[in-house]
N, C-alpha and C positions, 0 to 999 in steps of 0.2 A: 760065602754063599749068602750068609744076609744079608750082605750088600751089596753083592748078585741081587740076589731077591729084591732087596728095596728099589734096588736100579729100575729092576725091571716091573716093580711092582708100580715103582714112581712115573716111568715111563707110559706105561697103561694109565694111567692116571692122566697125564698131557697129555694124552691122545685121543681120552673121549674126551677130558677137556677142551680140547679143539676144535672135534667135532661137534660137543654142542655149539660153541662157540660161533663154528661156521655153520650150523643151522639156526641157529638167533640171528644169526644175521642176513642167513635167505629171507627168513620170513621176516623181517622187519625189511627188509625191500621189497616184499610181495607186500606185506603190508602200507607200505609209504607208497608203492603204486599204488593200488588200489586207493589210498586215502588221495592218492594225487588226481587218478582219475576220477571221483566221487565229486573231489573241489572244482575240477573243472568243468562237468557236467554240471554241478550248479551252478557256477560262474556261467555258462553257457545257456541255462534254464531261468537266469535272473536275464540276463541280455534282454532274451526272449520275452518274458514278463514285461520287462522297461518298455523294449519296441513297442509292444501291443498297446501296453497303457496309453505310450505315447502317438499310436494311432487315434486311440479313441480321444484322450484330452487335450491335442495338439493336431489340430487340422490342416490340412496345406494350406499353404496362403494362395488366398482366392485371385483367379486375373478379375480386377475390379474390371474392364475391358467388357467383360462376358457377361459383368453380376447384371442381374433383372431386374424388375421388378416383381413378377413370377419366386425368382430366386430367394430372393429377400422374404416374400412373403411364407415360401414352405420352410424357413430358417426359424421365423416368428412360429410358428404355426407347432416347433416342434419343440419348442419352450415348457415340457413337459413330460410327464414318464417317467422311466429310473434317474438314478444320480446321472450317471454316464451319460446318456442322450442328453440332459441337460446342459453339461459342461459344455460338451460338444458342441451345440448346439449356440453357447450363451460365447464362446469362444469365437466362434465363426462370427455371430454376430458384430462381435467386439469390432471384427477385421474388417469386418461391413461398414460400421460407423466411422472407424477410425482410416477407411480407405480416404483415397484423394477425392472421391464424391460423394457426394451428403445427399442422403435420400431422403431430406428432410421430410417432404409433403407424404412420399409413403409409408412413413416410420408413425408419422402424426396420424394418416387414415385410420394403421392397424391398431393406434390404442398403445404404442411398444410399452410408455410408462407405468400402464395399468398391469399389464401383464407380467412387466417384471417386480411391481410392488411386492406381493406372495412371497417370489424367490427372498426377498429381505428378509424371513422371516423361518428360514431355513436352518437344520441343524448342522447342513454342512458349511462349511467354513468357505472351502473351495466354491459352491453356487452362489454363495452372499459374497464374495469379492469380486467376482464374473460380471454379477449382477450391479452392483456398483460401479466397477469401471466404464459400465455401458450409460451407466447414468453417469456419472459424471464427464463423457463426451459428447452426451445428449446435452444435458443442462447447458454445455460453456458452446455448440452449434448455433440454438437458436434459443429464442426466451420465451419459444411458446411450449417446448419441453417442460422447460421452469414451472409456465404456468401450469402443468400437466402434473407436475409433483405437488401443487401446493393442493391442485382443483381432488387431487386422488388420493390427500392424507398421506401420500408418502414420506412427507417430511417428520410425521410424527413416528411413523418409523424409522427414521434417520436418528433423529432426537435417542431412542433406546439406543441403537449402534453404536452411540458417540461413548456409551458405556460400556461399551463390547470389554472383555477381557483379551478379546487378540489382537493385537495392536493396529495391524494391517487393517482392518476392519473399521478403526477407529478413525484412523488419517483418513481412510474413504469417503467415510460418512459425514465428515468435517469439508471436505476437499468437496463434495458435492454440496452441501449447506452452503457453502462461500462464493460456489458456482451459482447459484439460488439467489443468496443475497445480490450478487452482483450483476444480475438478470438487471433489474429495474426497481423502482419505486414500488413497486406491489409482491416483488418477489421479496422487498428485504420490509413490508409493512405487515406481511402476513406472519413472516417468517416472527419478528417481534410481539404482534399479536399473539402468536399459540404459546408463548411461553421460552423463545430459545435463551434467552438472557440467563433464565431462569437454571436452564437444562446445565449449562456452560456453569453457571456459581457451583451448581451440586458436583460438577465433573470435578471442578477444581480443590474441592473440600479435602481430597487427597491429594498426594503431590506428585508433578507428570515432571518423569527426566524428559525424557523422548525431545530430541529438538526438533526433527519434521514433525509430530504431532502438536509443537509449541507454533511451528512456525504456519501451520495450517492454520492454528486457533487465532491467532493474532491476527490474519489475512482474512479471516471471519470475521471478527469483530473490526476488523477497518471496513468492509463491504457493508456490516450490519449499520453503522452506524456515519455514514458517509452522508447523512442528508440531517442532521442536527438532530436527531433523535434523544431529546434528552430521560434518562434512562435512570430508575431511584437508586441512591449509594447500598442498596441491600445490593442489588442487581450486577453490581461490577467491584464489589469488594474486593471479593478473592481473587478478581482478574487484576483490579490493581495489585495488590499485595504480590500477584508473582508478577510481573511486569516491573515491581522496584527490585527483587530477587534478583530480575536477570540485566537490571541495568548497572547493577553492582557485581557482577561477575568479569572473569577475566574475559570469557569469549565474546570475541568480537562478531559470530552471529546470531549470538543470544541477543546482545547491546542491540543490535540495528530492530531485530525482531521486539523487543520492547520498547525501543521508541516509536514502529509503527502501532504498538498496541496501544501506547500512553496520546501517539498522535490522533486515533480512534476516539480515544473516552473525553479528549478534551475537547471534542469540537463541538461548543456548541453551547454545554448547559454552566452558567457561573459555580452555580455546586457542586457540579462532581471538578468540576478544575482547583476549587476550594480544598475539595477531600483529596485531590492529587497531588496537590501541593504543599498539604501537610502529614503525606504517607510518605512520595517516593526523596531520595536524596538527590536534594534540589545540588548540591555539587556536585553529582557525578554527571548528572545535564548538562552544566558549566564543561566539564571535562568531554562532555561528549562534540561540544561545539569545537573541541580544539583540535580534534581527530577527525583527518579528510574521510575517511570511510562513511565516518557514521554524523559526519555534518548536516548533511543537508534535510535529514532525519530529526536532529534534532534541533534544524531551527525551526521546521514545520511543529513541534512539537511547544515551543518554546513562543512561535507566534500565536497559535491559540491558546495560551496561558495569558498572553497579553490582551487577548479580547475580553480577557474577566473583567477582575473588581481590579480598584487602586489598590488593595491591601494586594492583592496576586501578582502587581507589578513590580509593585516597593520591595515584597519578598526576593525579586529575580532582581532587581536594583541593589540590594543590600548583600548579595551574593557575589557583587563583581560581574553582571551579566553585560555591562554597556562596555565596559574596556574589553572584554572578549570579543564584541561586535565591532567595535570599529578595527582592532586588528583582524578583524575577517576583511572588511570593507579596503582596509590598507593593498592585504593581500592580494595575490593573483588569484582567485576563485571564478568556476564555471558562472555562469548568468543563472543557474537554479537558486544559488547562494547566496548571488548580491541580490535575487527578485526576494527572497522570504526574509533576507535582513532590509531592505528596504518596508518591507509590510509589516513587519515589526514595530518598527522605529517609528511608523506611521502609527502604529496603533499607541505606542510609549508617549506620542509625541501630543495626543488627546486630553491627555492626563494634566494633574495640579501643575502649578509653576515648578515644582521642587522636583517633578520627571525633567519636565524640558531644563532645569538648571542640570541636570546632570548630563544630561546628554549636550549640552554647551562646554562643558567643563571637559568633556572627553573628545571636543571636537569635530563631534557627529554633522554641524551644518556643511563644516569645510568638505568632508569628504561627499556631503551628498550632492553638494553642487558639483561637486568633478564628476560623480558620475553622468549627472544630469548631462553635461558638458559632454563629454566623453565616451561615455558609453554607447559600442556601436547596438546593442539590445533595443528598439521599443520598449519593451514592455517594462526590462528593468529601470529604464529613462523614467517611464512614468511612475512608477512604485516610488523611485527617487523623488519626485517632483512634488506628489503626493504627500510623502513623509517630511518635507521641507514647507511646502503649505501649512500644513498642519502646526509645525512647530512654530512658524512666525505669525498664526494665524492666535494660536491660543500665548502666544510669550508676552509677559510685562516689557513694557517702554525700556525698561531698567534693561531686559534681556535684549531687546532686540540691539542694543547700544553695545553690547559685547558680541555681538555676529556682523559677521562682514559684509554689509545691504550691498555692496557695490559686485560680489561673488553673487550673492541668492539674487540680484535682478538679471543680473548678467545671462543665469541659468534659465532664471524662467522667461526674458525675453525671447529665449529660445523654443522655450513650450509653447509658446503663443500662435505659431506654427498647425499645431494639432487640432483634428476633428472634432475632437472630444467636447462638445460646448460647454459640458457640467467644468471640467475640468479650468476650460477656459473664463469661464467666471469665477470662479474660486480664485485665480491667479492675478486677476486683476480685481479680486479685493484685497488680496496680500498686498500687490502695489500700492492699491489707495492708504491701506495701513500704513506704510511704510514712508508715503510720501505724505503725511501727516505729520512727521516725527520732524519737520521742517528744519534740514539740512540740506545737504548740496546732494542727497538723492535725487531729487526730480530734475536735475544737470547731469547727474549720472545717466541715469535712465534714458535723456537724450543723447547723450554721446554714445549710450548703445546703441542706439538706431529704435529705440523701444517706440519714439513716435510714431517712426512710421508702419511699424508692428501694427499700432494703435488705427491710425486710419485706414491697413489694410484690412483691420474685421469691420471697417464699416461696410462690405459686400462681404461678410457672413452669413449665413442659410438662417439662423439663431437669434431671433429679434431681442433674446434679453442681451447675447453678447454684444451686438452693436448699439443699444442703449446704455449697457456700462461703459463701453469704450469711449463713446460720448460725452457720457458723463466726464467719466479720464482726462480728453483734450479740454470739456471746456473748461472746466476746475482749475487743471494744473499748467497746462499748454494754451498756448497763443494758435489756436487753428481751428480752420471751417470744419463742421460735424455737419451730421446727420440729423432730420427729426423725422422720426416716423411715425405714422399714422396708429392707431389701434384699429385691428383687426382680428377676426376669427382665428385664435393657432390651434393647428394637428395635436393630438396627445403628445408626440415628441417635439413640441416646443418649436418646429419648424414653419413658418408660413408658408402657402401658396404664395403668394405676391407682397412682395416689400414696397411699398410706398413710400418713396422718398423725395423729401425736396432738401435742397443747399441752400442755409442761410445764406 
């Protein structure tokens, strides 16, 4: 019986155990609906939220077709009011400017860049980038935008931006500045006047990962500094100092974006190319010449180094920069590459005896008479030609006795050809140099056909080139010349009328 009883007492026992068991677990499915239905009702009630929002901050896209002028002006008009009206409004805009037709001359009547000045100055985040990207597709439209930002102080509210803590915000303000600078001569003289150099040193005081925000600041300061502005070493310290950072890094669009920044700072003043050149690592330059990406970047960078001092040459000379150069020139490279290694060389080839000896020694005339020769480029032909002038122009007797006169007249009896009259006087004082050195060059020269080169500028437009050439036959050649008269010449050295008689 007690185990009867416990049986049954055990029994009772699993039974309302069970049944709580299966009421715990109705209600924990009434329960779990209900939470199911609660989740999807917000799921459902956020939807709803999103859409709406995204009525209000997310406009149709307008049939530009239909847009007015009418249209455009109640758009401006409504530049105003709560947040939302605003966006909306600065959005639609957006679509306005950025459609396939520029309403430029209505955009100008209403004032647009006065009116969005204010919004810059906004605690929302969302109306100051709206507001931005409207300027910044105004600015890069027309350059009286431009001048609309510099005439309404909005650049000095740019200038704050550039120190935004939200990053988006930052690249804008930068990305519009650059658009500014690259406006004109007045957009990037103002922009210098109120202090941007200035703005940019204090940015940099701290350190920016960010590489669009790098690569925005770089595109500034090549826009800022594009017309030889030379600028105090306070003013572009810090921008050097990350500029050699990122030329010494592994990324290759860090590299290219530092060389257009160091191609910026050098153009132009002897002292900041001084302070550049004993900041950044003048070998990873060297290395950068030896990499197709980031070549043609750094010979631009590398030939305004060369327009300094001799000491800024000799440094790039003592580094191995001439052997780097002529295996460029050996090479198969684009005509971007042999035109800024030809301007180079041209500018190396100005310099002491002891430049032009090294660039002898490396070969440099040989190659540049092939191009001259060969190259189907204009323009690289003349860079060529130019750089070859230059060095037979300033080289000792001793030099010119180790280059090959019979290649460099060869070349430039070919130049002789060209419109250029500066050109073509400089070429035939090379020759006279050269046919001074009294060997069997002036036999050469005629077995090129050079003479008769010679007596066709005597019917050149250029009364000096046909008085050297002149000179030329009668000096060194057995043949009738020219003499002409003096007369009134044009500013560009051209006469109205050539008077001429035949001995």
């Amino acid at each position: 019986m007690l185990v009867q009883k416990a049986g049954k007492v055990t029994t009772s026992k699993m039974e309302r155990l069970k049944d709580s068991f299966m009421h715990s677990v109705r209600v924990s499915r009434v329960i779990t609906g209900l939470n199911y239905a609660t989740k999807l009702r917000k799921q459902k009630f956020n939807a709803f939220l999103i859409q709406k929002r995204s009525m209000l901050a997310e406009p149709e896209i307008m049939n530009f077709a239909s847009t007015t002028p009418v249209k455009i002006e109640e758009i401006v008009m409504n530049v105003v009011g709560s947040s939302e009206l605003i966006c909306h409004s600065l959005k639609e805009l957006r679509q306005t400017v950025c459609g396939p037709e520029k309403y430029t001359e209505i955009l100008l009547k209403l004032n647009i860049v006065e009116k969005l000045a204010p919004l810059l100055d906004s605690v929302n985040s969302e109306i100051v980038l709206e507001a931005e990207w409207i300027l910044i597709n105004l600015a890069a439209t027309h350059s009286e935008f431009s001048q609309d930002i510099i005439s309404s102080k909005t650049h000095l509210k740019l200038f704050k931006l550039i120190h935004s803590f939200i990053l988006s915000v930052q690249q804008h303000a930068m990305w519009i500045l650059g658009n500014v600078a690259g406006s004109g001569s007045r957009g990037r003289r103002e922009l210098l006047q109120a202090g941007v150099l200035k703005e940019i040193a204090d940015l940099l005081e701290t350190p920016i990962a960010d590489t669009s925000l790098i690569q925005k600041l770089c595109w500034l300061m090549f826009n800022l500094l594009k017309e030889k502005y030379e600028p105090r070493v306070e003013e572009v310290k810090n921008f050097v100092e990350l500029m050699n950072s990122l030329l010494i890094s592994k990324d290759k669009n860090l590299k290219i974006c530092s060389l257009i920044g160091l191609q910026a700072v050098t153009n132009g003043s002897v002292r900041i190319i001084r302070y550049v050149l004993d900041t950044i690592q003048v070998k990873e330059l060297i290395e950068c010449l030896k990499r197709e990406e980031a070549r043609n970047e750094a010979l631009k960078v590398a030939g305004n180094m060369c327009t300094g001092c001799k000491k800024c040459i000799k440094k790039l000379l003592d580094h191995g920069f001439v052997p780097v150069i002529s295996e460029i020139l050996t090479a198969k490279n684009d005509n971007e590459a042999l035109k800024e290694c030809c301007w180079l060389l041209s500018n190396i080839a100005l310099g002491p005896p002891s430049h032009i000896q090294c660039l002898i020694e490396n070969l440099i005339p040989t190659f540049l008479c092939a191009i001259v020769t060969a190259a189907p480029n204009f323009k690289v032909k003349r860079e060529a030609a130019y750089a070859l002038v230059n060095m037979c122009e300033r080289a000792t007797v001793l030099q010119l006795y180790q280059i090959r006169l019979e290649e460099v007249m060869s070349a430039l009896v070919l130049m002789l050809n060209v419109e250029d009259a500066k050109m073509i006087i400089v070429i035939l004082k090379v020759l006279e140099k050269i046919f001074e050195i009294g060997g069997k060059e002036v036999e050469e020269f005629e077995r090129l056909g050079g003479v008769k080169k010679l007596e066709e500028l005597q019917l050149h437009p250029n009364v000096d080139v046909i008085n050297k050439g002149c000179e030329l036959l009668d000096k060194y050649f057995d043949c009738e010349s020219l003499q002409i008269y003096d007369e009134p010449m044009e500013e560009n050295g051209i006469s109205t009328k050539n008077n001429m008689q035949i001995d």
